[in-house]
Biopython code that builds the backbone (N, CA, C, O; Angstrom):
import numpy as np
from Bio.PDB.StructureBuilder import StructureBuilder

atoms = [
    (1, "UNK", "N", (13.063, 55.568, 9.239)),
    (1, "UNK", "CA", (14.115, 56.200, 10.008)),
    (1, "UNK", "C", (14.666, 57.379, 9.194)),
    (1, "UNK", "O", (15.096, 57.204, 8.054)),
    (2, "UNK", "N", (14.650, 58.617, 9.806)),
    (2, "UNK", "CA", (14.972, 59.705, 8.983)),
    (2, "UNK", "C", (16.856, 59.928, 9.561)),
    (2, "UNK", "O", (17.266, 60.052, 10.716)),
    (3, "UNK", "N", (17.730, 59.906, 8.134)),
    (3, "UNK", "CA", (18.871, 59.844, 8.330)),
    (3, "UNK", "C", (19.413, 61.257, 7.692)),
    (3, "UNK", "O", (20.523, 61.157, 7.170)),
    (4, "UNK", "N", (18.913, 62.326, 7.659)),
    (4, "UNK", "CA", (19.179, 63.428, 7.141)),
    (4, "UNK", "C", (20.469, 64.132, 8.188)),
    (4, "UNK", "O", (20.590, 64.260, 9.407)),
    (5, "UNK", "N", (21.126, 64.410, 7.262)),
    (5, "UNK", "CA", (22.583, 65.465, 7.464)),
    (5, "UNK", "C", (21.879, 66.913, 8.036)),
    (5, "UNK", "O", (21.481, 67.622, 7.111)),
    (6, "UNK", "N", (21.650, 67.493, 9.452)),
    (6, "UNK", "CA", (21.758, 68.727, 9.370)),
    (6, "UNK", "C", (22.685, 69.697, 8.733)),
    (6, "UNK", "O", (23.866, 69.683, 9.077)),
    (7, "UNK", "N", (22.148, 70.772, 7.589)),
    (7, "UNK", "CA", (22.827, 71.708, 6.954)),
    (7, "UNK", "C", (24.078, 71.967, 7.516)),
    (7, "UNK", "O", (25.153, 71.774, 6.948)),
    (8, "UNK", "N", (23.929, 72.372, 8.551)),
    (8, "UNK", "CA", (25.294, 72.841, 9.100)),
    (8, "UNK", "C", (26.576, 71.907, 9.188)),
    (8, "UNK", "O", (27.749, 72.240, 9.014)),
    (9, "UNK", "N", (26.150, 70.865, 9.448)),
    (9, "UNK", "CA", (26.870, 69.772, 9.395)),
    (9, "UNK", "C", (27.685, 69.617, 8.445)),
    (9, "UNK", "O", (28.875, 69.600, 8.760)),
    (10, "UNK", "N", (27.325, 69.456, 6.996)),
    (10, "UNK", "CA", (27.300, 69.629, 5.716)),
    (10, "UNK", "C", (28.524, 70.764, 5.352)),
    (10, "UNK", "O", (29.606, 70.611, 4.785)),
    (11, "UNK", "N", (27.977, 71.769, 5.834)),
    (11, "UNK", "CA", (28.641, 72.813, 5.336)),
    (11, "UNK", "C", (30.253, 73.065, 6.372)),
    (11, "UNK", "O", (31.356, 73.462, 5.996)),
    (12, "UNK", "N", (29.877, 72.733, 7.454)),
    (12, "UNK", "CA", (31.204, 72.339, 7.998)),
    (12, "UNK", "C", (32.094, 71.520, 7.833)),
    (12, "UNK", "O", (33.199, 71.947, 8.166)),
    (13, "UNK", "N", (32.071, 70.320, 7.383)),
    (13, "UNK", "CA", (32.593, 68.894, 6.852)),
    (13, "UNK", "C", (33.159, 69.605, 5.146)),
    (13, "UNK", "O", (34.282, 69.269, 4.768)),
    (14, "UNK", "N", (32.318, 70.545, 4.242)),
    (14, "UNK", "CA", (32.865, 70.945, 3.013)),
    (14, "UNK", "C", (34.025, 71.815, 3.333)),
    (14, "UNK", "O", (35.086, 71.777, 2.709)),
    (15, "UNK", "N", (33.673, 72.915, 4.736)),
    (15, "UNK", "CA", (34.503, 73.797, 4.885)),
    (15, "UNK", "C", (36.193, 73.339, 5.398)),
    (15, "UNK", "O", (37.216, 73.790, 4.883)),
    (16, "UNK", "N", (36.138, 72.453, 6.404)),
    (16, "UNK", "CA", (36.982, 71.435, 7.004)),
    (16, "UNK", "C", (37.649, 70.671, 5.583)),
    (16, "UNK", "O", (38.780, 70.193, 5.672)),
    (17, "UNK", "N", (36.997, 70.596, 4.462)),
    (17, "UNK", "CA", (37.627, 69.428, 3.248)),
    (17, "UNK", "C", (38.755, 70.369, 2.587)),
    (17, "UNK", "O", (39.895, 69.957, 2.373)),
    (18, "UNK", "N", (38.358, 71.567, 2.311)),
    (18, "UNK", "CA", (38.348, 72.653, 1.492)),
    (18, "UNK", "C", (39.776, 73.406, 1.993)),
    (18, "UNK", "O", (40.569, 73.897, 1.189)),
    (19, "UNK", "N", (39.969, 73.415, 3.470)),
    (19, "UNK", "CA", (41.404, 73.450, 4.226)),
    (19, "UNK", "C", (41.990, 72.684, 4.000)),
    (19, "UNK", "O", (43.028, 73.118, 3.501)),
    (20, "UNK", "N", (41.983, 71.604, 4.062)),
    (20, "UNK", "CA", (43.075, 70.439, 4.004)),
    (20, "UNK", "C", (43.224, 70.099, 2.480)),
    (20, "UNK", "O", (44.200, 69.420, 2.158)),
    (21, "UNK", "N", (42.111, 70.618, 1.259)),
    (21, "UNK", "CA", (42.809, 70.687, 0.066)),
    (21, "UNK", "C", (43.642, 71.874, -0.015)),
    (21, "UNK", "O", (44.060, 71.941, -1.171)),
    (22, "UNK", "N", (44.040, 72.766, 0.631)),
    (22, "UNK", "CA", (44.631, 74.341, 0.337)),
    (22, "UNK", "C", (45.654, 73.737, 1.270)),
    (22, "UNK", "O", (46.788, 73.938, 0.835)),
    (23, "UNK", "N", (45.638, 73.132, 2.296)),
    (23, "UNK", "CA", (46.963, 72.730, 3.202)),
    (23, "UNK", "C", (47.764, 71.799, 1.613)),
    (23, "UNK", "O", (48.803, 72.123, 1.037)),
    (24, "UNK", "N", (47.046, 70.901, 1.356)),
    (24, "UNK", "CA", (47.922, 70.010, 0.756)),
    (24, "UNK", "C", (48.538, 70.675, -0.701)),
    (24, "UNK", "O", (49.614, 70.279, -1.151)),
    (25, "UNK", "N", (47.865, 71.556, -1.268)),
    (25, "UNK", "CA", (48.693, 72.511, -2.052)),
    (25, "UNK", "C", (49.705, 72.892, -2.049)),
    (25, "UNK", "O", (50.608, 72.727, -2.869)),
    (26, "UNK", "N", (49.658, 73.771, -0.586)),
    (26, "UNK", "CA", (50.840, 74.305, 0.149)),
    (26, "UNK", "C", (52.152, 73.857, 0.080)),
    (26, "UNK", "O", (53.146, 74.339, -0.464)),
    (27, "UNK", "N", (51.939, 72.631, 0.869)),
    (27, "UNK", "CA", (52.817, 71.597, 1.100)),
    (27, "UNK", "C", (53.418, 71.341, -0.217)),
    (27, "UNK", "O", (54.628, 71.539, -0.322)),
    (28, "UNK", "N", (52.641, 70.860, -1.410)),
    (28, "UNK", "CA", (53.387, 70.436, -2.405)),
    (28, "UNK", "C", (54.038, 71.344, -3.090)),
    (28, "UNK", "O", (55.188, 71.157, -3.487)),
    (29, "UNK", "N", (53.214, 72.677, -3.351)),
    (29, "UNK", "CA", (53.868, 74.375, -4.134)),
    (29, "UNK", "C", (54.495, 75.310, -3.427)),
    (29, "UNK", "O", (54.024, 75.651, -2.342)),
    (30, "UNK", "N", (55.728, 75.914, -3.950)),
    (30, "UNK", "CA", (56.223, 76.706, -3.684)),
    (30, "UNK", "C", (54.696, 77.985, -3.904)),
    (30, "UNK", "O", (54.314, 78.079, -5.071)),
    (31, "UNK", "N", (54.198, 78.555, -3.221)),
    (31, "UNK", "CA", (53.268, 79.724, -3.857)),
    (31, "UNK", "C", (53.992, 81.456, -3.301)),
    (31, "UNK", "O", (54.628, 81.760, -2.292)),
    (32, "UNK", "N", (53.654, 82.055, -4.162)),
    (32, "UNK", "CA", (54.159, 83.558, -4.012)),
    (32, "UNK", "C", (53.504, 84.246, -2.967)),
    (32, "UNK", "O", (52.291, 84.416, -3.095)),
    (33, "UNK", "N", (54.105, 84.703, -1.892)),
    (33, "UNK", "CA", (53.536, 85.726, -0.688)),
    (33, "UNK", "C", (52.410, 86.363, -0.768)),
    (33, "UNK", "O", (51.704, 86.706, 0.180)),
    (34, "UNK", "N", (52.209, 86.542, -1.940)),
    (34, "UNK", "CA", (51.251, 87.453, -2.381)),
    (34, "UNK", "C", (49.573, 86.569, -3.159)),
    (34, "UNK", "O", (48.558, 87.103, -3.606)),
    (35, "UNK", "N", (49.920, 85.171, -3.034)),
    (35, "UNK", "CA", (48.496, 84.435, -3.134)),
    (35, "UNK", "C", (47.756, 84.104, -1.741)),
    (35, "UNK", "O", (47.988, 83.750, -0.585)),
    (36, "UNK", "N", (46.758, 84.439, -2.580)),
    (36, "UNK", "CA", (45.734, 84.370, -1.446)),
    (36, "UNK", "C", (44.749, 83.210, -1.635)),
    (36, "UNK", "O", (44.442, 82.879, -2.780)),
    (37, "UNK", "N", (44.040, 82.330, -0.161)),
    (37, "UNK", "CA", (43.192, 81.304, -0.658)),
    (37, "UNK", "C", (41.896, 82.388, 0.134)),
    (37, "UNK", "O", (41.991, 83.390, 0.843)),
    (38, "UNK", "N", (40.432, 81.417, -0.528)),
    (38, "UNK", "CA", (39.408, 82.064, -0.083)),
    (38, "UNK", "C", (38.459, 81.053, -0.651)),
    (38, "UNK", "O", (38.161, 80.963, -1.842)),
    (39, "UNK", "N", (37.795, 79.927, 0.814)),
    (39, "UNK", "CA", (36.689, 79.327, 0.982)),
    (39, "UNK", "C", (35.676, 80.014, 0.974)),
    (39, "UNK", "O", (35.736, 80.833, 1.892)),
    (40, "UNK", "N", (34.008, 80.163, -0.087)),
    (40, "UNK", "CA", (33.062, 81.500, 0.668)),
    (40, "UNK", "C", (32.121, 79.753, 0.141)),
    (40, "UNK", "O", (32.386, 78.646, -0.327)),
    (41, "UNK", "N", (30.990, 80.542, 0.619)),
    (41, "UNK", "CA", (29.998, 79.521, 0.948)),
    (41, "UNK", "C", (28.815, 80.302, 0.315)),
    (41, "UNK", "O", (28.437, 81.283, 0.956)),
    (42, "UNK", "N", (28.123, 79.994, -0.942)),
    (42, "UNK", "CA", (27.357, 80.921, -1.861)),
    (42, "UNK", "C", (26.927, 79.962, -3.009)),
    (42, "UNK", "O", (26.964, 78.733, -3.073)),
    (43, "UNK", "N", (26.532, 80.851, -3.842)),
    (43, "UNK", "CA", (26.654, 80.959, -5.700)),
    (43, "UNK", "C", (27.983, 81.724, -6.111)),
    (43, "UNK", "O", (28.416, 82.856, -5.893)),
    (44, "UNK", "N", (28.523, 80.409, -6.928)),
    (44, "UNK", "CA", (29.972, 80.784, -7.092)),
    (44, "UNK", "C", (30.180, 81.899, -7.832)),
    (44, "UNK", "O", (31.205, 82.532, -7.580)),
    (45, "UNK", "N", (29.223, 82.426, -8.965)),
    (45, "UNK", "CA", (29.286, 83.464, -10.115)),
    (45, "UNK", "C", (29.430, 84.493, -9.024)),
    (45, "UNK", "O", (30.423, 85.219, -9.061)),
    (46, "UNK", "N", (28.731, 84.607, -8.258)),
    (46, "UNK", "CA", (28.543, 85.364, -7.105)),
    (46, "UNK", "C", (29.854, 86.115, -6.280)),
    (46, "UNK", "O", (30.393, 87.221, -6.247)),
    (47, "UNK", "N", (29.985, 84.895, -5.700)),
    (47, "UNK", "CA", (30.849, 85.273, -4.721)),
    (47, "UNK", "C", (32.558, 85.568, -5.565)),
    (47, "UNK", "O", (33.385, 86.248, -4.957)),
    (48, "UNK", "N", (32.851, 85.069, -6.752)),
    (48, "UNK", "CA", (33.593, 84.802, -7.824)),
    (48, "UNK", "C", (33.505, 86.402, -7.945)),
    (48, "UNK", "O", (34.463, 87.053, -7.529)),
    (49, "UNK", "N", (32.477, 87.012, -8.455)),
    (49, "UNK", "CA", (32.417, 88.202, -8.703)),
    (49, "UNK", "C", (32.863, 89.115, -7.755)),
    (49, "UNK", "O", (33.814, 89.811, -8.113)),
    (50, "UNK", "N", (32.393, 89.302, -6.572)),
    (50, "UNK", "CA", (32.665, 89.736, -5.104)),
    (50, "UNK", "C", (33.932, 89.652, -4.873)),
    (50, "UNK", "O", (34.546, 90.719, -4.878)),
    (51, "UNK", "N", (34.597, 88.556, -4.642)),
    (51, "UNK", "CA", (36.113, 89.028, -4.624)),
    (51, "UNK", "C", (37.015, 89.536, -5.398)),
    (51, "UNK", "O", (38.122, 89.731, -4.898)),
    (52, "UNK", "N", (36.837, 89.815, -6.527)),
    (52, "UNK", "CA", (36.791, 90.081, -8.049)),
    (52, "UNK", "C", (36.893, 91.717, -7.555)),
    (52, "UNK", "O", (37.966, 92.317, -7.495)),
    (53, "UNK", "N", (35.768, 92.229, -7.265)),
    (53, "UNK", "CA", (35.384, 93.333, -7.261)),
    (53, "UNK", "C", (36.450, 94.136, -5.652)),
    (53, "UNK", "O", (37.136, 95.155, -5.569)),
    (54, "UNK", "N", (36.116, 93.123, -4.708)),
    (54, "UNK", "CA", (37.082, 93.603, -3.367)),
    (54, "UNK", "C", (38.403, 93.624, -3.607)),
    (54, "UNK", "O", (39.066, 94.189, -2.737)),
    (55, "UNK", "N", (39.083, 93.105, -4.676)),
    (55, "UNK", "CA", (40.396, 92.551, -4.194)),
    (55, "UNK", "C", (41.290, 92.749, -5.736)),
    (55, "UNK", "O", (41.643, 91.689, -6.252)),
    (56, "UNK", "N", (41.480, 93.413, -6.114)),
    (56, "UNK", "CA", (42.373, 93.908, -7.184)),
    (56, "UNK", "C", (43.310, 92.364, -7.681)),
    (56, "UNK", "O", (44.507, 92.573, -7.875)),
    (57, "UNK", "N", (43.076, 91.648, -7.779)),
    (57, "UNK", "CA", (43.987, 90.521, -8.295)),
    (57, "UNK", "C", (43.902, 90.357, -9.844)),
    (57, "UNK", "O", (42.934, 90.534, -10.583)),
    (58, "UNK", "N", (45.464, 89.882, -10.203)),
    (58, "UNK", "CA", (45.833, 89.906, -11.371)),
    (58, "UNK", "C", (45.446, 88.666, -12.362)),
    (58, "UNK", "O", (45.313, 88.555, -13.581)),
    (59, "UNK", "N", (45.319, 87.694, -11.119)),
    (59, "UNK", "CA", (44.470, 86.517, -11.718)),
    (59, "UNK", "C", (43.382, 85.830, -10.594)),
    (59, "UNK", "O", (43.473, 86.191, -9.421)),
    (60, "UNK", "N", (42.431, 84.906, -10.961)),
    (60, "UNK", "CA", (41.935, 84.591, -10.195)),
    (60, "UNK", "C", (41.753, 82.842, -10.566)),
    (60, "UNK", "O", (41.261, 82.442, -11.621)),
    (61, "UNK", "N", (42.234, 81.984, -9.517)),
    (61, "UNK", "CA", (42.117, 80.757, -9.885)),
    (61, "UNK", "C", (41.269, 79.675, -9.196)),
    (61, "UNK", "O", (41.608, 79.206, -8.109)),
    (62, "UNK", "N", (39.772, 79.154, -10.079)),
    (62, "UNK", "CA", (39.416, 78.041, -9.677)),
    (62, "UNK", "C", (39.871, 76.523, -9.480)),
    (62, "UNK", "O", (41.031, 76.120, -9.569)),
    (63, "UNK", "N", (38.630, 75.684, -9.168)),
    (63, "UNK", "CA", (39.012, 74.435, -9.220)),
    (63, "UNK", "C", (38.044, 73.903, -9.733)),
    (63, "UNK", "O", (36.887, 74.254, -9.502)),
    (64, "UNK", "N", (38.504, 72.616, -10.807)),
    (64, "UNK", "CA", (37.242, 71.977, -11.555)),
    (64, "UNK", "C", (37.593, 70.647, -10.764)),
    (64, "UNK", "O", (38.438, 69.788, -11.014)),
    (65, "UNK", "N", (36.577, 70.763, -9.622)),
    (65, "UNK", "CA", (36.283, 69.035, -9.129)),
    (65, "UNK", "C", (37.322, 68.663, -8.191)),
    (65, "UNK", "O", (37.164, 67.971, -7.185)),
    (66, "UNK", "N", (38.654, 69.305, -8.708)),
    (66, "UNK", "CA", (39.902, 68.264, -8.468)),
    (66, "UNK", "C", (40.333, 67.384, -8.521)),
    (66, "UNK", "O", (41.087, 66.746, -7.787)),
    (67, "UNK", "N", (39.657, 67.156, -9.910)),
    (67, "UNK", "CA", (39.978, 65.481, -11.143)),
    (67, "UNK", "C", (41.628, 65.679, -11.886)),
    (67, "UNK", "O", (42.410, 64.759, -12.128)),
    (68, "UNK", "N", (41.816, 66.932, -12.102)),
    (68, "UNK", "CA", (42.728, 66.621, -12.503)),
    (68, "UNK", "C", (44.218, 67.740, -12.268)),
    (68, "UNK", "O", (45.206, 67.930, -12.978)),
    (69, "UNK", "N", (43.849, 68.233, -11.119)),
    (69, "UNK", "CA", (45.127, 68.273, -10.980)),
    (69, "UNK", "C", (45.462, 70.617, -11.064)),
    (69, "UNK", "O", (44.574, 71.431, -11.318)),
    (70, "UNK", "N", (46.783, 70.914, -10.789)),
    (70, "UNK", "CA", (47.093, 71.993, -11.240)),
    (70, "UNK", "C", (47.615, 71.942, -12.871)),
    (70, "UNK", "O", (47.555, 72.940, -13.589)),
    (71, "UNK", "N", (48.086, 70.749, -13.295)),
    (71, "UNK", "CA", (48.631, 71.131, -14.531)),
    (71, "UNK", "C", (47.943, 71.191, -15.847)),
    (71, "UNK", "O", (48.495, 71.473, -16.910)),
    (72, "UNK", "N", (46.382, 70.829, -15.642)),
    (72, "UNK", "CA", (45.186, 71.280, -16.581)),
    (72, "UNK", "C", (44.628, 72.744, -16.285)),
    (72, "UNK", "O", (43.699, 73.198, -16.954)),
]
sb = StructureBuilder()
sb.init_structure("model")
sb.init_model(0)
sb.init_chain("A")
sb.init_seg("    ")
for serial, (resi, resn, name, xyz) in enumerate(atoms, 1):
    if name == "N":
        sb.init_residue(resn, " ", resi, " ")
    sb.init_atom(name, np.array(xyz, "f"), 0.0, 1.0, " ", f" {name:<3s}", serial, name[0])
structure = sb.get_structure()
């Protein structure tokens, strides 16, 4: 019995996760008018770079996993 996830599937269910971790941010942080969130769907060096390059920001902040938190 073949139980394979169509791709899209996949990538919708990450995209759908990926909101409701940036909703629940929200909710808990005061954040400044001026932050911006941005789900891309790639190679992160990549796309990391790309907004980097579009978007004049003074910092740019990942996420490792979301093991531990904003205060690491």
């Amino acid at each position: 019995m073949n139980r394979a996830i169509p791709a899209a599937q996949v990538k919708r269910e990450a995209l759908d996760e990926g909101r409701k971790v940036f909703a629940a941010i929200r909710n808990e942080h005061t954040l400044p008018a001026s932050a911006q969130e941005f789900i891309e769907v790639g190679d992160p060096a990549t796309k990391i770079r790309e907004k980097a390059l579009d978007w004049a920001a003074d910092m740019i902040v990942t996420g490792s996993h979301g093991r531990r938190g904003l205060p690491r």
